[in-house]
DRENZADO-188289 format. One line per field, with one value per residue (C-alpha): residue number from 1; residue in one letter; x, y, z. Coordinates in steps of 0.1 Angstrom, whole numbers, plus 5000, padded with zeros to 4 digits. Example, Ala and Ser with C-alpha at 12.3 -4.5 7.8 and 13.67 -1.06 7.14 Angstrom:
<atoms>
i <- [1_2]
aa <- [a_s]
east <- [5123_5137]
north <- [4955_4989]
up <- [5078_5071]
</atoms>
This chain:
<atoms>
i <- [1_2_3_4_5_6_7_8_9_10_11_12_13_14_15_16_17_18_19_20_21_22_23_24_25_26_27_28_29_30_31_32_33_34_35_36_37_38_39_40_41_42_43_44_45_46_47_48_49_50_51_52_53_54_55_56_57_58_59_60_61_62_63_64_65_66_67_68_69_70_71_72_73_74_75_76_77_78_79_80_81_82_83_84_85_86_87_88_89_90_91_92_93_94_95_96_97_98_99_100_101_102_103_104_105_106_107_108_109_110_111_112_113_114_115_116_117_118_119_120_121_122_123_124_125_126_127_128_129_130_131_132_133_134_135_136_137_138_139_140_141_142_143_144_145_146_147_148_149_150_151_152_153_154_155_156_157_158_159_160_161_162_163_164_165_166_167_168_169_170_171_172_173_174_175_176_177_178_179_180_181_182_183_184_185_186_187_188_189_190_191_192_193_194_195_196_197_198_199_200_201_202_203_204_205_206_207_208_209_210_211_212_213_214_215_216_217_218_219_220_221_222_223_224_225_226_227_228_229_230_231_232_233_234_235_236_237_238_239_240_241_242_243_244_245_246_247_248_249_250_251_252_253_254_255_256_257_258_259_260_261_262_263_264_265_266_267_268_269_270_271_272_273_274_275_276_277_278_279_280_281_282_283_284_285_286_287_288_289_290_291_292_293_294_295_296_297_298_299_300_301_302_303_304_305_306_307_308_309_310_311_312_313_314_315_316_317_318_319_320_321_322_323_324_325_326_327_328_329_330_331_332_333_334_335_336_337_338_339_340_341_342_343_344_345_346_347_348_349_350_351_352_353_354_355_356_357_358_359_360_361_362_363_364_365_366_367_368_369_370_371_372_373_374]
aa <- [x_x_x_x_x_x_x_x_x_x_x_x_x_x_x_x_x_x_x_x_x_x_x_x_x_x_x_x_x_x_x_x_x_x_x_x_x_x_x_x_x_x_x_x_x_x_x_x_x_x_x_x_x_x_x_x_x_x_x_x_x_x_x_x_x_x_x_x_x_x_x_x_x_x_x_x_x_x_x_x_x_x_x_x_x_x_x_x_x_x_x_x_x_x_x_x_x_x_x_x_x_x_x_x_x_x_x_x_x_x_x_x_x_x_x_x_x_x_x_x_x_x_x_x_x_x_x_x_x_x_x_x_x_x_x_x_x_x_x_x_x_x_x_x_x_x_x_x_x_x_x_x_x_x_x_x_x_x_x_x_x_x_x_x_x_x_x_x_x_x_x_x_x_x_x_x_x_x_x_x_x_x_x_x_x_x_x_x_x_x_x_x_x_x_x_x_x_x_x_x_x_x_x_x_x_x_x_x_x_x_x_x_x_x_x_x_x_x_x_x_x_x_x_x_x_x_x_x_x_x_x_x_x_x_x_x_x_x_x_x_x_x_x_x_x_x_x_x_x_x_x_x_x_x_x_x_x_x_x_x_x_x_x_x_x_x_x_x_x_x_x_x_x_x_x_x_x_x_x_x_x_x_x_x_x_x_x_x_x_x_x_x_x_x_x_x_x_x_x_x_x_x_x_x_x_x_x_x_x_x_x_x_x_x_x_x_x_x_x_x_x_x_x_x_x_x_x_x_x_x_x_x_x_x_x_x_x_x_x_x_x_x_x_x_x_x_x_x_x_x_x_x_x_x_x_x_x_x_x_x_x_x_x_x_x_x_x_x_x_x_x_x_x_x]
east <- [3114_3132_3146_3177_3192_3216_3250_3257_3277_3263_3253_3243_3221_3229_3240_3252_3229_3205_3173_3146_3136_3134_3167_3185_3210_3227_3247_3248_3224_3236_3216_3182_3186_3196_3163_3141_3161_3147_3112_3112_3127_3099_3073_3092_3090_3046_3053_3049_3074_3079_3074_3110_3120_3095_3101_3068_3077_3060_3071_3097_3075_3034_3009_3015_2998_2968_2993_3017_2993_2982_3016_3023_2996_2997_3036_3030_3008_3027_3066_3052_3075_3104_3105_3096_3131_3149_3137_3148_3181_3183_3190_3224_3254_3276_3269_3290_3285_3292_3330_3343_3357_3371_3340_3321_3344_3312_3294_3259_3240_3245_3220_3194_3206_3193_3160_3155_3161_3139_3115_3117_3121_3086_3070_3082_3063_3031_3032_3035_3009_2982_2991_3015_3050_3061_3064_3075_3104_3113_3111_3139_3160_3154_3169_3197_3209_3214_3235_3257_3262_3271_3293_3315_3326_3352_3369_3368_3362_3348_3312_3308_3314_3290_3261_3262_3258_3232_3208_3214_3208_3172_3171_3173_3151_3123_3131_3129_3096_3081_3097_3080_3045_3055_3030_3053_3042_3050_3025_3031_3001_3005_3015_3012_3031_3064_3079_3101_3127_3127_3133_3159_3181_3175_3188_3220_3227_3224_3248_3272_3296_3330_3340_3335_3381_3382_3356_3371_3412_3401_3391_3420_3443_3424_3424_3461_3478_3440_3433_3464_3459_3422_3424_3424_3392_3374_3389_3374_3341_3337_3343_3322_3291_3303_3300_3267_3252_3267_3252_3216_3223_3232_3208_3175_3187_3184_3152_3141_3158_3131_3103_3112_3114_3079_3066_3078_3071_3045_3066_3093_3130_3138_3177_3200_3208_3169_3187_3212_3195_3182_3216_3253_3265_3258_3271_3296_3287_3313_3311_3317_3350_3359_3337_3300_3277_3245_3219_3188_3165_3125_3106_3080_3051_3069_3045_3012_2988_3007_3026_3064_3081_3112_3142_3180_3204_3242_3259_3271_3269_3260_3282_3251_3242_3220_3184_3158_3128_3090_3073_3081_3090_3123_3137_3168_3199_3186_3204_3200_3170_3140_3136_3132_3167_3195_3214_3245_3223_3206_3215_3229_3221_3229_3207_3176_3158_3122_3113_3075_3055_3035_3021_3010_2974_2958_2952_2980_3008_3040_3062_3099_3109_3134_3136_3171_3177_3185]
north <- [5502_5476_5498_5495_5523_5528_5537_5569_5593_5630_5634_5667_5674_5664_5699_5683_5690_5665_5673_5658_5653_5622_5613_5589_5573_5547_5524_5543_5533_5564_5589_5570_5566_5606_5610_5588_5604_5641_5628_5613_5650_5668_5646_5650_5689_5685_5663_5628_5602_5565_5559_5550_5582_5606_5606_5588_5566_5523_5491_5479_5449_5442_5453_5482_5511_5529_5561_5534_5523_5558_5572_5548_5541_5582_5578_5543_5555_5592_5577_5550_5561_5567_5527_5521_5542_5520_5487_5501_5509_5471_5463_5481_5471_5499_5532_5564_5584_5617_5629_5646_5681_5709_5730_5693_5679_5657_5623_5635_5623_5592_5609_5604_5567_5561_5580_5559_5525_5534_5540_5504_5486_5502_5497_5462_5457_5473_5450_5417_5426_5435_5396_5401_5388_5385_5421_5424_5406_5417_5455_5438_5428_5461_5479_5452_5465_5496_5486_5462_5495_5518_5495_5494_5534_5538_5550_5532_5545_5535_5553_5535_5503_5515_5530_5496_5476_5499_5490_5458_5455_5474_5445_5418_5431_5434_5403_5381_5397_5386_5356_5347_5351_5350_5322_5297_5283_5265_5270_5294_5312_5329_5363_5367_5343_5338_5309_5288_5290_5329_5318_5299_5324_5345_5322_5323_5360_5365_5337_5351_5374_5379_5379_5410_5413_5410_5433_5460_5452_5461_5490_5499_5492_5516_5542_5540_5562_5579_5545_5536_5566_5553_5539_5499_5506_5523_5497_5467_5485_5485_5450_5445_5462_5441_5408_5419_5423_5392_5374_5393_5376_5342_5341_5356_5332_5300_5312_5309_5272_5269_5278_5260_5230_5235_5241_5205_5187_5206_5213_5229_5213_5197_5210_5225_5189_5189_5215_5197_5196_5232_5253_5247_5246_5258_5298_5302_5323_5349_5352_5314_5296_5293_5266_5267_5278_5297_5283_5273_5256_5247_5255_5237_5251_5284_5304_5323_5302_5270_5261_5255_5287_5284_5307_5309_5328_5342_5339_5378_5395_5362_5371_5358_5328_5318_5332_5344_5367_5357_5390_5400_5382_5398_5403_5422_5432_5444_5447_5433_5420_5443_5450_5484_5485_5512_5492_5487_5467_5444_5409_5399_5367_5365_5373_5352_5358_5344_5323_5319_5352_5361_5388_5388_5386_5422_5429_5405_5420_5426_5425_5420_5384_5360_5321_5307_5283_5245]
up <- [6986_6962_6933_6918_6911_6879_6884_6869_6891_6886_6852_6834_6810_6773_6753_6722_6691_6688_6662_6670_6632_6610_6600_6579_6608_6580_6606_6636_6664_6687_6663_6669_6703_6708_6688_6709_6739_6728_6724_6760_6770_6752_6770_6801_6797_6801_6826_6808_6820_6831_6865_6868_6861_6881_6916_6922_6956_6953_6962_6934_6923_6913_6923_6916_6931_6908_6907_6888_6867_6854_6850_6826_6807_6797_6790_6775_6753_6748_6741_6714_6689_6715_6719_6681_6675_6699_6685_6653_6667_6678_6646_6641_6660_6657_6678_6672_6703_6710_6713_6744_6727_6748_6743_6749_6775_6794_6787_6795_6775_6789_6813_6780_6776_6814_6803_6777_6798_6823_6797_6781_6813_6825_6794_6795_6828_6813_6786_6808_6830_6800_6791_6765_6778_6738_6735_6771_6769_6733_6749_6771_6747_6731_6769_6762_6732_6744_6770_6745_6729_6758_6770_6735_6730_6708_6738_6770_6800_6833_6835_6801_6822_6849_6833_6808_6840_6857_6827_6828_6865_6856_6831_6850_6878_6853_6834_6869_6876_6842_6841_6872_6859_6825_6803_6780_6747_6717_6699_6670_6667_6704_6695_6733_6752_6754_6734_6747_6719_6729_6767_6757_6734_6760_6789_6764_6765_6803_6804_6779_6801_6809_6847_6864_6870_6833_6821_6848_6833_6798_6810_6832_6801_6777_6805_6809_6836_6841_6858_6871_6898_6913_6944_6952_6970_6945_6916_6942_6944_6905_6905_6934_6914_6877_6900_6913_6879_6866_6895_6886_6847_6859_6884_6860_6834_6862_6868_6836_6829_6862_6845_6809_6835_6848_6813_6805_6837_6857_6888_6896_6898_6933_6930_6903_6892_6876_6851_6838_6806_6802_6811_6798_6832_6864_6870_6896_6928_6933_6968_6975_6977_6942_6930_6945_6922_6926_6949_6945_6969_6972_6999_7004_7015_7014_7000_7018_6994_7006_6974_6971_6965_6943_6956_6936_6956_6962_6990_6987_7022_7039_7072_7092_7076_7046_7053_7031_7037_7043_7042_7006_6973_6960_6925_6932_6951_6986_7024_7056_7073_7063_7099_7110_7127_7115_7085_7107_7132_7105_7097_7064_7048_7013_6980_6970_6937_6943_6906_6911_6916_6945_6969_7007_7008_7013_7048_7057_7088_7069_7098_7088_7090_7076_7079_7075_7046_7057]
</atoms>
């Protein structure tokens, strides 16, 4: 199973006082989303939840089983006004979280922030496959916000870092699964597909990052002495995850500079070069030498129905080479092969991001297999 997981450490349950009634939050997003955080609890206490957050076992990526489908159409329908508070919350940029106090001395309710992104990133999915990637990818941006704000406590700390990068991993997982069957307009009076000049804001943000040594420094420096006494490997592993996520961003926002190219031409770009006009530059990979980008390649006739299949991809973990797999699409970070060997036994060839969506035909063997890039 393809599912990537946020970053979180062990987190508690929220105990600070959070009422679930109507309030008047003024500038401070943190009170709606604590409110739409106790409505997804109360749901959660009948058993109503996204399928992200129930322990319900699928394949990271549509189809979807029928138990997928039901679980969240009853929480779609149930934590309406959960999302409607954090689409509110979009709209204010300040967010005055919870203050560690002696009697208080945890961050838990960051546990309720991961709640509610696994709430909007689901819902996001429904949307875009009842046909309305508009309001899927708005959801997004909704998920995004959230993270902007986690990410910017008034003081810094490192699961602040982490759990801001965990949803955005979640993020871009969904966005790269919508964007590959997402519908493009420009006509204004599709309320349901996504327009182009959306695609392109978007494309903006992702790319709109810091470098992961950076984003991990600032932190370091607020921490002070706290930081000073972590290890080299565990400060290398935090950059190691920051890198992975910027690649997910850089990577999701290619994809769509793909699609806006298909939109335009009817097929999809031969190399990055085709993309010179749709993205400031090209990202750089941060497992290459310095100064390869990302990858992208088109295979032709890469796909079961015989059509080219589109592929962007990072070189991180490529010990054995560049190859990508043939018996699944992917959308995000995975290891080895897919074969059924122990992990340590498997190959490793880098990260590809399929652009174009797809599925093995049903009834189709989906032995393990990989093809290596040429």
């Amino acid at each position: 199973m393809l599912r990537f997981l946020l970053i979180v450490g062990i987190l508690g349950f929220w105990q600070q006082a959070a009422s679930a009634q109507a309030t008047q939050p003024g500038d401070d997003a943190a009170k709606i989303y604590l409110q739409a955080a106790k409505l997804l609890r109360d749901n959660d206490d009948v058993n109503i939840m996204s399928p992200s957050a129930s322990n319900l076992d699928y394949v990271g990526y549509p189809p979807y089983p029928v138990a997928w489908e039901r679980m969240e159409e009853t929480d779609f329908a149930a934590n309406a006004q959960a999302r409607a508070l954090a689409h509110q919350a979009r709209s204010i940029e300040q967010a005055n979280w919870p203050k560690r106090t002696p009697a208080h001395p945890h961050t838990s309710y960051l546990n309720d922030c991961r709640n509610l992104s696994n709430e909007l990133a689901d819902a996001a999915m429904y949307q875009h496959l009842r046909g309305d990637d508009a309001d899927a990818v708005e959801t997004l941006r909704d998920e995004w916000h959230l993270a902007d704000l986690v990410a910017n406590p008034s003081d810094k700390e490192f699961i602040f870092l982490l759990v801001s990068v965990g949803i955005r991993a979640e993020i871009c997982n969904r966005l790269q699964i919508i964007a590959s069957g997402a519908v493009l307009t420009k006509d204004p009076t599709d309320g349901k597909g996504l327009q182009t000049s959306v695609a392109r804001e978007l494309m903006r943000q992702l790319l709109t990052h810091q470098d992961a040594k950076t984003d991990v420094n600032d932190v370091m420096r607020a921490e002070g002495e706290k930081a000073n006494a972590m290890s080299k490997q565990t400060i290398d592993r935090i950059i190691e995850t920051c890198n992975r996520v910027n690649a997910e961003r850089d990577m999701a926002a290619i994809s769509l500079a793909c699609h806006l190219y298909r939109f335009d031409t009817g097929q999809w770009p031969k190399s990055l070069d085709d993309l010179a006009s749709y993205l400031p530059s090209i990202p750089i990979d941060p497992w290459g030498d310095g100064k390869q980008t990302l990858g992208y390649a088109l295979i032709k006739a890469g796909l079961p129905d015989g059509s080219d299949r589109p592929l962007v991809y990072s070189r991180s973990g490529a010990k054995d080479g560049l190859f990508f797999r043939t018996n699944q699409p992917a959308y995000s970070y995975y290891t080895g092969d897919g074969s059924h060997n122990p992990e340590s036994k498997q190959k490793q060839g880098g990260q590809f991001r399929d652009v174009a969506s797809w599925s093995l035909p049903e009834g189709t063997h989906n032995a393990p297999a990989t093809r290596p890039l040429e």
